[in-house]
RODO-2510 file (C-alpha; in nm, 4 decimals, decimal comma):
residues 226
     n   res          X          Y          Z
     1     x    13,7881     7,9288    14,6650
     2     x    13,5370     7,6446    14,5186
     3     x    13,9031     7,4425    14,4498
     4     x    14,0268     7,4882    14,7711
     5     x    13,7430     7,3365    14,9745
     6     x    13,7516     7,0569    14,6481
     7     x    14,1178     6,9926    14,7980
     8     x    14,0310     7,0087    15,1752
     9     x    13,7137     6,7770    15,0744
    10     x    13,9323     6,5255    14,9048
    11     x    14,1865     6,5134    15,1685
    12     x    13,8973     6,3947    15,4454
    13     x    13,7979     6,1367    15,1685
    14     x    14,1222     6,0199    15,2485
    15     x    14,1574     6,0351    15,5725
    16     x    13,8299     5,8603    15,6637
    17     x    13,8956     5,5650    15,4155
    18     x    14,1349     5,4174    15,6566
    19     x    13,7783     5,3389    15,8618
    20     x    13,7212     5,1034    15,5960
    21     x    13,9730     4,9169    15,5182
    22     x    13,9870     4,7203    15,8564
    23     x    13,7800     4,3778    15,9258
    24     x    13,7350     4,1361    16,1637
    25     x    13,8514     4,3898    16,4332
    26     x    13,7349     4,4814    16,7929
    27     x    13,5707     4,7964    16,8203
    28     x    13,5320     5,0234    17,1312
    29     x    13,4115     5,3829    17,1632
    30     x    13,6490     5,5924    17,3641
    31     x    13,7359     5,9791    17,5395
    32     x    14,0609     6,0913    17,4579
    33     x    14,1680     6,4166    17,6112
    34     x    14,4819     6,6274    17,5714
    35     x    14,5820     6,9397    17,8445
    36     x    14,8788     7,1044    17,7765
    37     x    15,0894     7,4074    17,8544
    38     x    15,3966     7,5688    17,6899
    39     x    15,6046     7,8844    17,7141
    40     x    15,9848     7,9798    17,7289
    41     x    16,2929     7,9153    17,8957
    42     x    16,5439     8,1324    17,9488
    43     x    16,7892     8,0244    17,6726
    44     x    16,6974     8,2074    17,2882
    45     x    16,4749     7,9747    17,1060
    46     x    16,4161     7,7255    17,3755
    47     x    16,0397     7,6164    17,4844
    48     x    15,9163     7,4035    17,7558
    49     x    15,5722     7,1796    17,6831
    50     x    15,3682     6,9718    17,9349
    51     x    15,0939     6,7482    17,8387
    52     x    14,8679     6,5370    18,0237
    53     x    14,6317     6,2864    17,8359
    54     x    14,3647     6,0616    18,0065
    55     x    14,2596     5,8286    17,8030
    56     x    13,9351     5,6572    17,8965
    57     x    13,7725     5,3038    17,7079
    58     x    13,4697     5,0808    17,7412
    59     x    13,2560     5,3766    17,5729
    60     x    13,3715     5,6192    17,8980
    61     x    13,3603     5,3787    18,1521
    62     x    13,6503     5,2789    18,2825
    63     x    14,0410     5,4788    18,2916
    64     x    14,2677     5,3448    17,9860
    65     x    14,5962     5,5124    18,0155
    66     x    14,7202     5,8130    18,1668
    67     x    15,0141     6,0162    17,9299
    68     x    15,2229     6,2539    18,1386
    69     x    15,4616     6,4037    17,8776
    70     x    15,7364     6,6683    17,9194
    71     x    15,9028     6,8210    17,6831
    72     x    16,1603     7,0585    17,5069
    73     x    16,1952     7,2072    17,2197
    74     x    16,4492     7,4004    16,9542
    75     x    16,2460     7,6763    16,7306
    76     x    16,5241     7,6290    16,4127
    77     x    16,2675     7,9222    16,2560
    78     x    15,9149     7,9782    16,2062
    79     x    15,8983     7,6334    16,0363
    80     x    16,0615     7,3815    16,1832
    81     x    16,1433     7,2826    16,5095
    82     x    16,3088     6,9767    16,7308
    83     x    16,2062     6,8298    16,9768
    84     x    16,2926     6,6201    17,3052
    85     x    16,0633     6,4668    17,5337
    86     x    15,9778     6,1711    17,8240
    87     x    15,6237     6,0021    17,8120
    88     x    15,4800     5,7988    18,1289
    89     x    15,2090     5,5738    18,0816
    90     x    15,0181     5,4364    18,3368
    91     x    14,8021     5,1748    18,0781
    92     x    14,4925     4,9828    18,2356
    93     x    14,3901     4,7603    17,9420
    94     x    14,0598     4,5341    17,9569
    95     x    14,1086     4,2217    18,0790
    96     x    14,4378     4,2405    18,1548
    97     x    14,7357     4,3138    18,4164
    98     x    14,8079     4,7122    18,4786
    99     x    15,1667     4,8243    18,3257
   100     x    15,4389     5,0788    18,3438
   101     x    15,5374     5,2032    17,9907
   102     x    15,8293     5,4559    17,9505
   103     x    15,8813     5,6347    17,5927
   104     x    16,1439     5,8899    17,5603
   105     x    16,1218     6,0227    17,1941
   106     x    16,2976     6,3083    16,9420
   107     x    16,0859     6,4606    16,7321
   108     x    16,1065     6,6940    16,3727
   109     x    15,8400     6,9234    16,2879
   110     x    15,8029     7,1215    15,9959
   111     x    15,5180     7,3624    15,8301
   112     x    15,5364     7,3945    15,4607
   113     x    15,4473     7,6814    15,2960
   114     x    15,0462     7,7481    15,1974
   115     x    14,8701     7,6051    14,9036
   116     x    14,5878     7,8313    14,8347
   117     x    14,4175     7,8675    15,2168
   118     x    14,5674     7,5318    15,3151
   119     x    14,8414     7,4632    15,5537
   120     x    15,0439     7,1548    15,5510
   121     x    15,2860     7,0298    15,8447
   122     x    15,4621     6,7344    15,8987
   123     x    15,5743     6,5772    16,2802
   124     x    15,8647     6,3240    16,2649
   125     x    15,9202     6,0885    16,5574
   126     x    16,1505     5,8062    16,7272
   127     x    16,0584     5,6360    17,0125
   128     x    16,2598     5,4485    17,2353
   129     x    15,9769     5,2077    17,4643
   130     x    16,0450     5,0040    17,7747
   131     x    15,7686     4,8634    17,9598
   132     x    15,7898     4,6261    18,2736
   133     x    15,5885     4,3584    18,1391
   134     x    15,9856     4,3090    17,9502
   135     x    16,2855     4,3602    17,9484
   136     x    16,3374     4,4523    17,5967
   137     x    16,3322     4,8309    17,4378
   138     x    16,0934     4,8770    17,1518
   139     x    16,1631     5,1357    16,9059
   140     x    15,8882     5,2914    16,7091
   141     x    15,8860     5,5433    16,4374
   142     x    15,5901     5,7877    16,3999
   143     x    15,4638     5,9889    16,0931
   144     x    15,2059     6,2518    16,1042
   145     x    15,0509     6,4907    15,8491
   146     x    14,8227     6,7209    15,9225
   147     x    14,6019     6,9673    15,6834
   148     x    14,3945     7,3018    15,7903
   149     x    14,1532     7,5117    15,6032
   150     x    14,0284     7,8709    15,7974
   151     x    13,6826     7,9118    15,8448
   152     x    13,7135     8,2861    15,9772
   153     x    14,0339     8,4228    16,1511
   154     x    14,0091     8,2058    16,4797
   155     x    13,8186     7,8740    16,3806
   156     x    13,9485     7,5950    16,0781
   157     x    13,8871     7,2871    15,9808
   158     x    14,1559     7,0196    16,0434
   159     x    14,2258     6,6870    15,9201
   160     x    14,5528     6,4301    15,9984
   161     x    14,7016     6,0805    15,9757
   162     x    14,9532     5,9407    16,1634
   163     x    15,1468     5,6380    16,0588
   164     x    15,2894     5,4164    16,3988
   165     x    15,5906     5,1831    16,2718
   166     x    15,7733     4,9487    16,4898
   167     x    16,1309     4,8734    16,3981
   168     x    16,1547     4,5811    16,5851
   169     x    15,9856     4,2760    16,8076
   170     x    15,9806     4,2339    17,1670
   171     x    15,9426     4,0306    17,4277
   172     x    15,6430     4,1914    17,6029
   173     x    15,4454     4,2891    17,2639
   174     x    15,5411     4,5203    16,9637
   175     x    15,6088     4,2920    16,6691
   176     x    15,7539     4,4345    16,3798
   177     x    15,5924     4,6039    16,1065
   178     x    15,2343     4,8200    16,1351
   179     x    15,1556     4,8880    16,5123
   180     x    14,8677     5,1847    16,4734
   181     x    14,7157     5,4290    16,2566
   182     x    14,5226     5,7477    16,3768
   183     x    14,3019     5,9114    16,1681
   184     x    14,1501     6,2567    16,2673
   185     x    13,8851     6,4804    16,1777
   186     x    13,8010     6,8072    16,3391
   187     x    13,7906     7,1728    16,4210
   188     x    14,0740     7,4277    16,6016
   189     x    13,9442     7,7094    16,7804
   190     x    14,1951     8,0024    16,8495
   191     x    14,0161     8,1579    17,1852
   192     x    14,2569     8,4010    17,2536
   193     x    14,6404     8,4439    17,2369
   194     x    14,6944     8,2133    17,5392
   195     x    14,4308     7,9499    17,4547
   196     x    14,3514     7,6941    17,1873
   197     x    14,1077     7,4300    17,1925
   198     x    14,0672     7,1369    16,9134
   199     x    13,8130     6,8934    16,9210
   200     x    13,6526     6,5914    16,6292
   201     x    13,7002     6,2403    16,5297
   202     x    13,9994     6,0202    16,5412
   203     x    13,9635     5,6681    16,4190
   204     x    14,2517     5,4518    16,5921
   205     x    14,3758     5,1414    16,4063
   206     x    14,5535     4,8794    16,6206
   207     x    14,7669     4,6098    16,4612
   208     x    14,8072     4,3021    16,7522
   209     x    14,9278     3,9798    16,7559
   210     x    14,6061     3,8744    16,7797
   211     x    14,3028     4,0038    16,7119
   212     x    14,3398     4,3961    16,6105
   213     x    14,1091     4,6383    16,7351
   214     x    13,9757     4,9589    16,6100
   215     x    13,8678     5,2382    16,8304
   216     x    13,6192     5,5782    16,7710
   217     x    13,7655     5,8315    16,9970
   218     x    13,6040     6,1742    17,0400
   219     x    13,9349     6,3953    17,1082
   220     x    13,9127     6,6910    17,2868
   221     x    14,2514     6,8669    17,3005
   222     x    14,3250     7,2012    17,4964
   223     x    14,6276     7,4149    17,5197
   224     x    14,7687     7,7052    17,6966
   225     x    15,0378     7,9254    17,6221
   226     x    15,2577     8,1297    17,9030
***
């Protein structure tokens, strides 16, 4: 037990170092919330998911973006699945001219098998981005882990960090190389069988062209299962 929460101990170390090793950044506090449903379709081992995210900035005063993402997905087996899915941005940024951003994306997820009471998983993504501020498309490679230690049988400690990688340069902004990093700390409550609710930390890295920023987000994330 007493090595297990040394592991899950170390592994926030880690995640919350990335909130030092930026300077000379822009900082902003900021609301991010995630609503999302899933359930099946009628084909064997097919799932539908819906997400909305509004994101707000300026410490919670004015509307940032607004995600609407469908999806599908392929359960391989109970540890790995693919995924398919469309994401429209509506993105409000300070100081700046509203936009249009369009992502489709294929993702690969995968949970590895327990060490002690920890659970590992991995998420995989490409992105395809077109935005009408351009007429190029971006394309943007994401990598997530993501660890979790049980506190009883419905509540656990979470911690993840998510790599953003753009494979190219654009004309209306992604340059190639390190676009983002996300770094999260938090809790998972299991409510019921339809219902799960995750809430904590994330610490959001942006690499610009100019000056890069670096955002505290309290993320509130809830999800329902049909």
């Amino acid at each position: 037990m007493f090595r297990t929460y040394q592991i899950f101990t170390l592994t926030l170390i880690m995640v919350l170092s990335n909130t030092l090793a930026y300077a000379e950044t822009i900082e902003d506090g900021r609301f991010w919330f995630s609503i999302s449903g899933q359930g099946n379709l009628p084909i064997e081992n097919w799932h539908w998911n819906l997400d909305l995210q509004p994101r707000i900035r300026d410490e919670g005063q004015h509307i940032d973006q607004l995600h609407i993402i469908p999806a599908i997905y392929y359960q391989l087996n109970a540890k790995s699945s693919i995924w398919i899915a469309y994401d429209h941005i509506n993105a409000h940024p300070a100081g700046k001219e509203s936009y249009v951003e369009n992502i489709y994306w294929q993702q690969f997820s995968y949970k590895f098998d327990p060490i002690a009471d920890l659970t590992l998983s991995s998420r995989s993504r490409l992105e395809e981005r077109d935005s009408d501020l351009g007429s190029e498309t971006a394309y943007r490679f994401r990598q997530m882990l993501r660890v979790s230690y049980p506190i009883n049988q419905s509540v656990s400690l979470v911690a993840s960090n998510e790599l953003f990688l753009n494979l190219n340069q654009t004309d209306w902004g992604p340059k190639r190389g390190v676009d983002q990093n996300r770094a999260f700390v938090g809790f998972n409550w299991v409510a019921n069988q339809l219902t799960t609710l995750e809430m904590g930390y994330m610490n959001q890295f942006v690499n610009t062209r100019t000056i890069d920023k670096e955002n505290h987000i309290l993320f509130t994330s809830m999800k329902f299962n049909f």
